[in-house]
C-alpha positions as CSV (number, residue, x, y, z in Angstrom):
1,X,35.5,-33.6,13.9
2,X,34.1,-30.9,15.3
3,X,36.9,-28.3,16.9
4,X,40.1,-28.1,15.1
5,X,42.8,-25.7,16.4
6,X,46.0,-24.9,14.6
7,X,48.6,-22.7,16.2
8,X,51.6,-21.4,14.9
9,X,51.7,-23.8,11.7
10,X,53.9,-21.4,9.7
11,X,53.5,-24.1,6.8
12,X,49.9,-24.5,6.7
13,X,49.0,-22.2,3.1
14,X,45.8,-23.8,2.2
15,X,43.2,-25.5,4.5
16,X,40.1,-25.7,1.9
17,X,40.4,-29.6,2.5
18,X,38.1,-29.1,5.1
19,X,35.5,-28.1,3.5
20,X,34.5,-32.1,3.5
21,X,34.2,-32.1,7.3
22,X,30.6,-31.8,7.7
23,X,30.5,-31.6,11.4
24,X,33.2,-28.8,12.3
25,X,31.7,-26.0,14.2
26,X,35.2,-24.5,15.4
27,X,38.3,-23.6,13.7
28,X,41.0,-21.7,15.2
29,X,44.2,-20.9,12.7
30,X,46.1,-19.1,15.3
31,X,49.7,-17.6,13.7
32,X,49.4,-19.8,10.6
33,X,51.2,-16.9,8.8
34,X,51.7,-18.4,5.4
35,X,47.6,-19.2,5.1
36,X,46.2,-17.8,2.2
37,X,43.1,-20.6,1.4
38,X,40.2,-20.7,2.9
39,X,37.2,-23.7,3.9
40,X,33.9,-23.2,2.9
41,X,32.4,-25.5,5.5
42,X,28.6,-25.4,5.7
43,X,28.2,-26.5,9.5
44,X,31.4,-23.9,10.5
45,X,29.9,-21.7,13.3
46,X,33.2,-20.1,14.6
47,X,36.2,-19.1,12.7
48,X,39.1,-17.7,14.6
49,X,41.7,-16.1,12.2
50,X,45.1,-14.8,13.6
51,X,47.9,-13.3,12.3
52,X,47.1,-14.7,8.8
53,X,49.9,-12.3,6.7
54,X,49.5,-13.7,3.3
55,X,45.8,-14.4,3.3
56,X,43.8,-11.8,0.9
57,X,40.6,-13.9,-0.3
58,X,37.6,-14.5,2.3
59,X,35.5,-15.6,-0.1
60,X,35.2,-18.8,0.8
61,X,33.1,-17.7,4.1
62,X,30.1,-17.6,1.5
63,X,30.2,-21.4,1.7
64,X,29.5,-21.0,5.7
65,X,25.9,-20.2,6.3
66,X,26.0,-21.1,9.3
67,X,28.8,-18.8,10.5
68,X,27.8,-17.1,13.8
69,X,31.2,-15.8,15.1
70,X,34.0,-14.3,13.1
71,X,37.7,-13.0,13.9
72,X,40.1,-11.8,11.6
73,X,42.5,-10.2,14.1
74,X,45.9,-9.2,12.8
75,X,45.4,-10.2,9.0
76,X,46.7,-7.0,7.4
77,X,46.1,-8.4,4.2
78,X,42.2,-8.6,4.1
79,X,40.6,-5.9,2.5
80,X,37.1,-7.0,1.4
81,X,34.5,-8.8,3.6
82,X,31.8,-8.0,1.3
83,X,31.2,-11.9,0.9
84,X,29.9,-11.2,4.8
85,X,26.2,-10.0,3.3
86,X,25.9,-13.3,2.6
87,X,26.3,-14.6,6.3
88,X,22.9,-14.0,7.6
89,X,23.7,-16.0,11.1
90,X,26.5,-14.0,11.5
91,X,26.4,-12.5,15.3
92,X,30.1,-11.4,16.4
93,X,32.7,-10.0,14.0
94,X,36.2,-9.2,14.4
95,X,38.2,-7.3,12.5
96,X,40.9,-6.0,14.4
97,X,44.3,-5.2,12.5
98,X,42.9,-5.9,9.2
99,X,43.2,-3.3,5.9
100,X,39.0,-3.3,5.3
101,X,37.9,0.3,4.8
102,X,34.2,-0.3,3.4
103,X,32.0,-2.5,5.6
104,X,28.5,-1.0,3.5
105,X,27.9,-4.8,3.3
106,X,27.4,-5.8,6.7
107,X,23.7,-3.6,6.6
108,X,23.0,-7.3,5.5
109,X,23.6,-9.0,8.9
110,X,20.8,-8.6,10.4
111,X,21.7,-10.8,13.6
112,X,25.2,-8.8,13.9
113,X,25.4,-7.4,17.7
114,X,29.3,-7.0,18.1
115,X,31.6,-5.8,16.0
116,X,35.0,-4.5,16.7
117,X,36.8,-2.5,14.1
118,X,39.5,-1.2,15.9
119,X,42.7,-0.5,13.7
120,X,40.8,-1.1,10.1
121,X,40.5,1.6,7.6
122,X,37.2,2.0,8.0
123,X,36.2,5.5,8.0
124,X,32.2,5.6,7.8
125,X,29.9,3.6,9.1
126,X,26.6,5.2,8.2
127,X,26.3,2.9,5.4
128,X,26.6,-0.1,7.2
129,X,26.7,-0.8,10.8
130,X,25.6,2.7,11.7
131,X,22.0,2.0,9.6
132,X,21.7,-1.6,11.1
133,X,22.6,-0.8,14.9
134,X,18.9,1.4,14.8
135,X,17.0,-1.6,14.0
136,X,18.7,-3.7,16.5
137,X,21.0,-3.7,19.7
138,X,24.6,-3.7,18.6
139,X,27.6,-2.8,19.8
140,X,30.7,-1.0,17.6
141,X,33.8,-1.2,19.3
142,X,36.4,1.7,18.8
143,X,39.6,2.8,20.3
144,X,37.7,6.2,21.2
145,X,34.3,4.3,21.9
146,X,32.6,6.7,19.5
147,X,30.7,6.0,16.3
148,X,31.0,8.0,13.4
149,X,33.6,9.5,11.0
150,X,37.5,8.9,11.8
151,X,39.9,7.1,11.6
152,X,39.9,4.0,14.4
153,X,43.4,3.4,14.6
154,X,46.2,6.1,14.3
């Protein structure tokens, strides 16, 4: 197995189970709104996350080395990616619509060159994306294309 894609499985809570498929690459949980369990799958390169209500815990993602691309987008319910600093690979990050405020942890990805954080909480970015754009090329995404203080969603 290596793409799986799950849309609109309303009943789907808990998809940790696939933490034994060592050759998935791709999952996409599209409007699986009752997820709240994770897969810490070592080979996972993309995870696609959408409108995932209930789901609170990312920690799982430390079991993904290998993670290169990352959306949350619409998962109100995630506040903490700090778990991320241990994604080295990770290159594109999503986090539109979610409830995280701090992302200090990301200074850690080093390979991170997009990230959008439109409609977070996050505030500051001098602590994290801000101090790793200047030793790379990255890109931060925000509803008034600006880096810095303010809020990115009104």
């Amino acid at each position: 197995l290596h793409t799986l894609d799950l849309w609109g499985c309303v009943l789907v809570t808990d998809v940790s189970a696939l933490a034994g498929c060592a050759t998935l690459h791709t999952l996409r949980l599209m409007n699986c709104e009752n997820l709240m369990m994770l897969p810490a799958c070592a080979a996972l390169h993309r995870l696609y996350l959408s409108d995932a209500h209930e789901l609170t815990d990312v920690s799982a993602l430390a079991g993904c080395p290998n993670l290169r691309a990352l959306t949350l987008l619409g998962c109100g319910s995630v506040r903490d990616v700090s778990v991320l600093a241990s994604c080295a690979a990770l290159r594109r990050l999503v986090l539109h619509g979610t409830s995280v405020a701090d992302v200090s942890a990301l200074v850690s990805c080093t390979a991170l060159y997009a990230c959008s954080l439109m409609c977070t909480g996050v505030t500051d970015v001098s602590r994290g994306l801000h101090g790793a754009a200047q030793a790379r090329a990255r890109v931060l995404q925000r509803s008034d294309g600006r880096l810095g203080a303010g809020r990115l969603c009104d």
